[in-house]
Structures are given as structure tokens and as C-alpha cells.
matplotlib code that plots the C-alpha trace (Angstrom):
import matplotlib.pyplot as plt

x = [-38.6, -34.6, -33.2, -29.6, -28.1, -24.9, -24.1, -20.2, -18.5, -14.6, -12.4, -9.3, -7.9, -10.1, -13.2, -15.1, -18.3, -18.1, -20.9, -23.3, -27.0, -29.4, -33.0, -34.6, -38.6, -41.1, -41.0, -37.4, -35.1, -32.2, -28.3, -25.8, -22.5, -18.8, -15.3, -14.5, -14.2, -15.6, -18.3, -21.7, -21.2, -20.8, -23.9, -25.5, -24.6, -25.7, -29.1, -29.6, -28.3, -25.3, -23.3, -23.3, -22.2, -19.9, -22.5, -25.2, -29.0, -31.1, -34.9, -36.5, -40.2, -40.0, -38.8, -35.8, -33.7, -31.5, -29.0, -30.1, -33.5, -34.1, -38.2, -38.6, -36.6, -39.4, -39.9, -36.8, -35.5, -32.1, -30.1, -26.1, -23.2, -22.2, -24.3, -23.9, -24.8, -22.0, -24.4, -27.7, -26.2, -27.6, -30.9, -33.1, -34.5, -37.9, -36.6, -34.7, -37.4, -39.6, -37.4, -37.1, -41.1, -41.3, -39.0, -41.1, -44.4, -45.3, -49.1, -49.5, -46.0, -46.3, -48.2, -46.1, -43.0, -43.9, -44.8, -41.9, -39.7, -41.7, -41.1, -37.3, -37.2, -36.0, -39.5, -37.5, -34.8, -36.9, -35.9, -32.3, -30.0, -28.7, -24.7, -25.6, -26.6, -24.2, -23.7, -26.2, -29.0, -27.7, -28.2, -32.0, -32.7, -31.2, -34.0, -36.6, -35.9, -35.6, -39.3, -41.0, -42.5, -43.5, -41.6, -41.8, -38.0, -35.4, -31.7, -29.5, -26.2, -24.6, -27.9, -27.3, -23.8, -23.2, -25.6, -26.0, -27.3, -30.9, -30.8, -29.7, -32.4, -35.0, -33.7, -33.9, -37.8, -38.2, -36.6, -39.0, -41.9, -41.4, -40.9, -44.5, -46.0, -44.3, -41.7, -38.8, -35.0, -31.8, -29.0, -25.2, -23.5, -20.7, -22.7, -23.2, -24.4, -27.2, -28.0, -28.5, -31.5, -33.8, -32.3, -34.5, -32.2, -28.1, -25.8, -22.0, -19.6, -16.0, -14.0, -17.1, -18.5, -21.4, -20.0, -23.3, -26.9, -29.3, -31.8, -29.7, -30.2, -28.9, -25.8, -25.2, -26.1, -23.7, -20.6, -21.9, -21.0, -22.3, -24.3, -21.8, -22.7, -20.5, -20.8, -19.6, -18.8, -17.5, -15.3, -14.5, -13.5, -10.4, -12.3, -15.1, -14.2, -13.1, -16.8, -18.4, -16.9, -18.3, -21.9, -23.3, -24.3, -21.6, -18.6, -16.2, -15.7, -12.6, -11.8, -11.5, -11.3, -12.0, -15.2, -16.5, -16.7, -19.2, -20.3, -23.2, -25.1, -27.2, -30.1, -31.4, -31.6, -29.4, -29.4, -31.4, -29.2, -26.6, -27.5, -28.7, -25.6, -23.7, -25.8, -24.9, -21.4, -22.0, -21.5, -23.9, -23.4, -23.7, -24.8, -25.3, -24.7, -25.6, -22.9, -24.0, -22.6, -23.1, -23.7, -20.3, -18.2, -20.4, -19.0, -15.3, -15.1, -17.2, -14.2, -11.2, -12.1, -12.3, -9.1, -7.5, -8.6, -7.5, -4.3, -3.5, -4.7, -2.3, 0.5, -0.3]
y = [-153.6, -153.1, -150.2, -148.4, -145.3, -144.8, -146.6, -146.2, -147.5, -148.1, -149.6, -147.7, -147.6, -150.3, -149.6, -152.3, -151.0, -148.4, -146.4, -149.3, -149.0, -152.0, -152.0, -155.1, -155.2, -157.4, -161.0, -161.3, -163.7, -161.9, -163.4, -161.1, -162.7, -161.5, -163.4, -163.4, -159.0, -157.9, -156.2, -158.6, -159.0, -155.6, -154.3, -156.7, -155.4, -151.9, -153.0, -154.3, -151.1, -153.2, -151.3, -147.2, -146.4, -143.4, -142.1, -143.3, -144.0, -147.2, -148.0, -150.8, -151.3, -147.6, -145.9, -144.2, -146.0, -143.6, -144.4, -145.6, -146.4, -150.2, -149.9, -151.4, -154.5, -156.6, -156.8, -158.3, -162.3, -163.0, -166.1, -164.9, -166.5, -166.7, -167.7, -165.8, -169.2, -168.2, -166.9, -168.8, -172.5, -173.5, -172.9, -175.4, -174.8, -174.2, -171.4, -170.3, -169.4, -168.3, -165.6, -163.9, -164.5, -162.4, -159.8, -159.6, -160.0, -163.6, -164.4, -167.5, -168.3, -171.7, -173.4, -171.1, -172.5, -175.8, -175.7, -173.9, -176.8, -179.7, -177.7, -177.8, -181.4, -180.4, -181.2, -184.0, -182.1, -179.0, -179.3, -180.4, -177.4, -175.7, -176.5, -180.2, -179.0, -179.8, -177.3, -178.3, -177.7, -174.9, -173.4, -174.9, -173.3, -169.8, -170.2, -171.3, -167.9, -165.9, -167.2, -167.5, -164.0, -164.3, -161.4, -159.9, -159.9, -163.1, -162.0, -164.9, -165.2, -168.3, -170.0, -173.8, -173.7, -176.9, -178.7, -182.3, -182.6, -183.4, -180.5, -178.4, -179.5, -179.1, -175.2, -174.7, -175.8, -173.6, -170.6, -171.5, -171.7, -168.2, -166.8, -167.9, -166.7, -163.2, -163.0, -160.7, -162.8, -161.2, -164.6, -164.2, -167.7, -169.4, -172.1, -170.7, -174.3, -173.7, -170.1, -171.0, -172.6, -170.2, -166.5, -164.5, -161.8, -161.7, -159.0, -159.2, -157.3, -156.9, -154.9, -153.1, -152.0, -153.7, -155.2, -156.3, -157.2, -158.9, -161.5, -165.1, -166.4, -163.7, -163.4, -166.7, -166.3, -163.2, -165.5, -167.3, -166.2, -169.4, -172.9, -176.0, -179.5, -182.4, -185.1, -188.6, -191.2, -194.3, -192.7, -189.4, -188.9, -186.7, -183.9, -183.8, -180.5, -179.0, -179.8, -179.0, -175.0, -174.4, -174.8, -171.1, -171.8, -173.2, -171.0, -173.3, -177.5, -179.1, -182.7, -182.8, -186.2, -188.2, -186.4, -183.7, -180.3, -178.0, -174.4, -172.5, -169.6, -169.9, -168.6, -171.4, -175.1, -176.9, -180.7, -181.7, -179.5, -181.5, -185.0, -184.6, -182.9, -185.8, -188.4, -186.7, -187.4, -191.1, -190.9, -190.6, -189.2, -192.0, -189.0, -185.5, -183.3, -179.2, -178.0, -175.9, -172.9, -172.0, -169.1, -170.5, -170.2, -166.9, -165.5, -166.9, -165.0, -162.2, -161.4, -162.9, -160.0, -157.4, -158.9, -158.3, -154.8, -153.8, -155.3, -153.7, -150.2, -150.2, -151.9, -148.2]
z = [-216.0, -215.5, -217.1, -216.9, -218.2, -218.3, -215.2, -214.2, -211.0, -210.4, -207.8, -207.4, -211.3, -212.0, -214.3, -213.1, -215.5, -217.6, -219.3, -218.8, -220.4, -220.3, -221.2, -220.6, -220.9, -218.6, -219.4, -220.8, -219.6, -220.1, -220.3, -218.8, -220.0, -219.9, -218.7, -215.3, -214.2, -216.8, -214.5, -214.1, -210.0, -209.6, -212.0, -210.3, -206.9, -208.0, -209.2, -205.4, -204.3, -202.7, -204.4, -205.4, -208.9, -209.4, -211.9, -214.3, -213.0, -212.4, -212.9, -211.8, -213.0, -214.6, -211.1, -210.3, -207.6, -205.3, -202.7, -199.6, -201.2, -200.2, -201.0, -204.3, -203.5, -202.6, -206.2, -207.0, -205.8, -206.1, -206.3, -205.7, -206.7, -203.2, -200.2, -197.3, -195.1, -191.7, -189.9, -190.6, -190.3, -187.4, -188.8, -190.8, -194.1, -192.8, -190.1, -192.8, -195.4, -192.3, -191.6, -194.8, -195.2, -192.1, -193.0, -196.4, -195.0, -197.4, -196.8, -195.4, -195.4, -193.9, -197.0, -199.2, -197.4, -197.9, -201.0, -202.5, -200.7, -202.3, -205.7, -205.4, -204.0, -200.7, -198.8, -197.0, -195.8, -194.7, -191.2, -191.4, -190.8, -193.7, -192.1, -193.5, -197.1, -200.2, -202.8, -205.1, -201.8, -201.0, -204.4, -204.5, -201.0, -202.4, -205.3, -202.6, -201.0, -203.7, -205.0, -202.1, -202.3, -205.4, -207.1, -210.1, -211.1, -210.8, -210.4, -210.9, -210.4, -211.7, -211.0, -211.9, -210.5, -208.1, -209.7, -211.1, -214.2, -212.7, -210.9, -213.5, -215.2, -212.7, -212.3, -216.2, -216.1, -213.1, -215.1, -217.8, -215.4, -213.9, -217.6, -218.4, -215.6, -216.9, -214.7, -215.9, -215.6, -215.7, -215.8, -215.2, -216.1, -217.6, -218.4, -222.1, -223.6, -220.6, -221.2, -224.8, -224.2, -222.6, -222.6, -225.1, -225.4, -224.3, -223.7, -223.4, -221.2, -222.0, -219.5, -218.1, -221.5, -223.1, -226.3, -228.3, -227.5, -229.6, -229.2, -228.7, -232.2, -234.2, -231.5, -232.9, -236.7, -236.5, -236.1, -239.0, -242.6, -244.1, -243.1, -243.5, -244.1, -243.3, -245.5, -245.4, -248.2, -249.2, -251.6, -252.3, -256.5, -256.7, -259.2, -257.3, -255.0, -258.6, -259.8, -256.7, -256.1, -259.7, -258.5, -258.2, -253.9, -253.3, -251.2, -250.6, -250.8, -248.8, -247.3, -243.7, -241.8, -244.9, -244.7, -247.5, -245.9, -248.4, -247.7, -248.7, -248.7, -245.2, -246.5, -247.4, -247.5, -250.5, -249.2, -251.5, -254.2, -253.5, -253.1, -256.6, -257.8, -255.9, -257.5, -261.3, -260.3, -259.6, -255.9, -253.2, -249.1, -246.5, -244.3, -244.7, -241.4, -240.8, -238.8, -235.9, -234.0, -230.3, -228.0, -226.7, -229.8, -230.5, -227.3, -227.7, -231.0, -229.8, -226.9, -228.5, -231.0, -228.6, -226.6, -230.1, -230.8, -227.1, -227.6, -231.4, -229.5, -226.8, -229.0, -231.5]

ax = plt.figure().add_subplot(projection="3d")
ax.plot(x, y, z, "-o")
ax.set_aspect("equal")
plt.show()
């Protein structure tokens, strides 16, 4: 539904993206992360056709997309980071939506209006003007526009920024809504511990290059090299790490906290392994925790890696 090949563009001597090629099929809610410039405003920008890349082509829904060429954006909805509300503030959110319904030609765009309001919880404010809207409206009315006609591909831009945790929730259902309807979803945020929940796939840009893509799980298994359980007790014998590195799936046993730290082979599931192995030794866990990684500390090791390698190459 969105693909790029080699897609290039740069600002003076800055590379804002560099060689960029994305694939991402119909139905994918896709998370486009990187730090701050690494190059997701301005690949967005190009997929819109806001911006003209220096080289490298663009498809959207298996057709080229040439400069100038503004045709295929009624498939597309975007919610940007920014909203461009100077010169529509005196309007209301009803004349609001009405006017991009017109310029899109929505079928029966009152009900549709309406509707699309009530979904977002702003049915009670439709006809207040948008000058009187807090952040957190503003950014439901941008999602109200971008849905309501009904395209086939989301664009969003730090979508649940400005929200409460109510509306943040509310948006992550309505992402999840539009994904099961088969909508496709390309998501730029910083909000990892967010993205984490319903991206399918995530790619990550470092310095305008695409770093590594996978589906979100094994992004986070990657950073992984073994599952770690956390284990508390009363007391903790003094030979028991000696005892407990000598079992064959167990990497590595240390105190941390007054808590036993053991890891093992991720593969599988030794709990039980080890509450009877603790129970041989006369001691037993008060609880027993699987330590978890995020997409968070998945991308902080991801680019602190790549920061590194950048840094060791210009130091040679």
C-alpha cells in the first residue's frame, strides 16, 4: 500500500533521509520511529507530496506518485504533528469538517459529520469554534478530519500527543478499529510504551537511514539474549548462586536488591525447574517474576548502538 525506493532528500549539508526504502502491505499498522531529525517528518512530508525528494520513487496503493501529482491523496488521512489551526479558528468544528467534506466530495457529509464527532466525544462541542479547543481537541478534531472520508490509509504523526490518558486510550481503540476494518497505518511517535501495543511491524530511522525492521516482537526479542526471573526470599543461603550456575539452563545467578537475579535460556519456560531445584536446597521463592523488555529499551539500545558506531567511525 506504501512503498519507497531509495528515497533521498537533503537540506543544505543536511541528509535529512538517505536511501530510504519501505514496504509496508495493506492492513499493517506500521511504527515509524527514530530520535528527533532523524528524517520521519520529512518522509512523511514526501509521501504527501509536501515535500520533493532529491531522488528515489514513491507508490502508494501500487502507483507511481510524481511531482505535482495531488490525485491519489484522497486515499490517504493524515493526522500531523502540527495543526495548521491560524487560519481556520474562527470556524466551529462542524464548518470545519464541512469544508474538507466538500473539498473531498464526502457523501452525505452531514450524518457523516456528526457521527464522526459523537465517535471522538466532541458531539458537544461541534459548534464551538476550534480557537476555544485545548490540545487534546484539537488533536481529536485532526482525527475527525482525517477519517471522515473514510480513506484507505492513516498517516499519523504523533497521534496521541496532548492527550490524557482517557483520550489516549480512546485513540488507541480507534487505531485498532480502522486496522480491522483493513485500513493500512503508518505511526510516527515517541510514545514507544504506546506504539508497543498495536504496531504490527516497526522500522527505525537513524540519521535518515533505516536501521532495522521487523515485526514488533522480534524487535524486542532481539535485545534479549536470555529470559530473567527475579526471585524473592526470605533468605538467601550464601552457596546457593555456587549451586545454582552449575545447573545446565542456567547462564548466570547474581543478588541484586536482596533479590535472586537467575538467567536462562529464553527458549523456554524453567519456573517450575527451579522452584524444584530451590526446594532441594531447602529454600523456597516468596515470588518468582519474568523480567520483561520494551520496544523502549529495544529502541534505546538499538540507536545508542548506532550513535556508537558513528562515533568510533569518525574518531578512525
Amino acid at each position: 500500500m506504501i512503498k519507497t525506493v531509495g528515497l533521498s532528500k537533503k537540506f543544505g549539508t543536511q541528509q535529512a533521509v538517505d536511501n530510504l526504502s519501505l514496504n509496508i502491505d495493506p492492513g499493517e499498522i506500521y511504527g515509524f520511529l527514530g530520535p528527533n531529525g532523524a528524517g520521519k517528518t520529512t518522509t512523511i512530508r514526501m509521501l504527501l507530496g509536501l515535500t520533493n525528494p532529491d531522488s528515489g520513487e514513491i507508490f502508494i496503493d501500487g502507483k507511481p506518485v510524481n511531482p505535482g501529482d495531488s490525485s491519489y491523496r484522497a486515499l490517504i488521512g493524515v493526522v500531523p504533528e502540527k495543526h495548521p489551526t491560524g487560519m481556520w479558528k474562527w470556524m466551529t468544528a462542524t464548518e470545519y469538517l464541512q469544508l474538507f467534506s466538500d473539498l473531498l466530495a464526502v457523501p452525505d457529509s452531514h450524518s457523516r459529520i456528526a457521527a464522526t464527532l459523537e465517535r471522538l466525544d466532541l458531539g458537544e462541542h461541534r459548534n464551538k469554534p476550534i480557537h476555544q479547543f485545548s490540545r487534546g481537541m484539537m488533536q481529536k478534531l485532526s482525527f475527525a478530519r482525517a477519517l471522515i472520508h473514510d480513506p484507505q490509509i492513516l498517516l499519523l504523526d504523533e497521534p496521541i500527543s496532548g492527550l490524557d490518558p482517557f483520550g489516549i486510550r480512546q485513540i488507541r481503540d480507534l487505531i485498532l478499529e480502522q486496522h480491522a476494518l483493513g485500513k493500512t497505518l503508518f505511526v510516527s511517535s515517541h510514545l514507544l510504551s504506546e506504539i508497543e501495543k498495536f504496531c504490527t511491524r516497526i522500522g527505525i530511522i537513524y540519521q535518515g537511514k533505516l536501521i532495522t525492521e521487523d515485526a514488533t516482537d522480534k524487535i524486542i526479542d532481539s535485545i534479549i539474549p536470555s529470559k530473567i526471573y527475579r526471585i524473592e526470599m526470605d533468605d538467601i543461603p550464601e552457596d546457593l548462586i555456587k549451586k545454582l550456575v552449575q545447573l545446565p539452563f542456567i547462564h548466570e545467578a547474581k543478588i541484586e536488591n536482596s533479590s535472586l537475579l537467575v538467567s536462562v535460556d529464553k527458549a523456554e519456560d524453567h519456573r517450575k525447574d527451579l522452584s524444584n531445584f530451590l526446594y532441594g536446597c531447602g529454600v523456597s521463592s516468596l515470588i518468582m517474576q519474568e523480567q520483561t523488555k520494551t520496544l523502549e529499551e529495544a529502541f534505546l539500545s538499538i540507536t545508542t548502538l548506532q550513535k556508537l558506531a558513528k562515533n568510533e567511525v569518525r574518531n578512525d
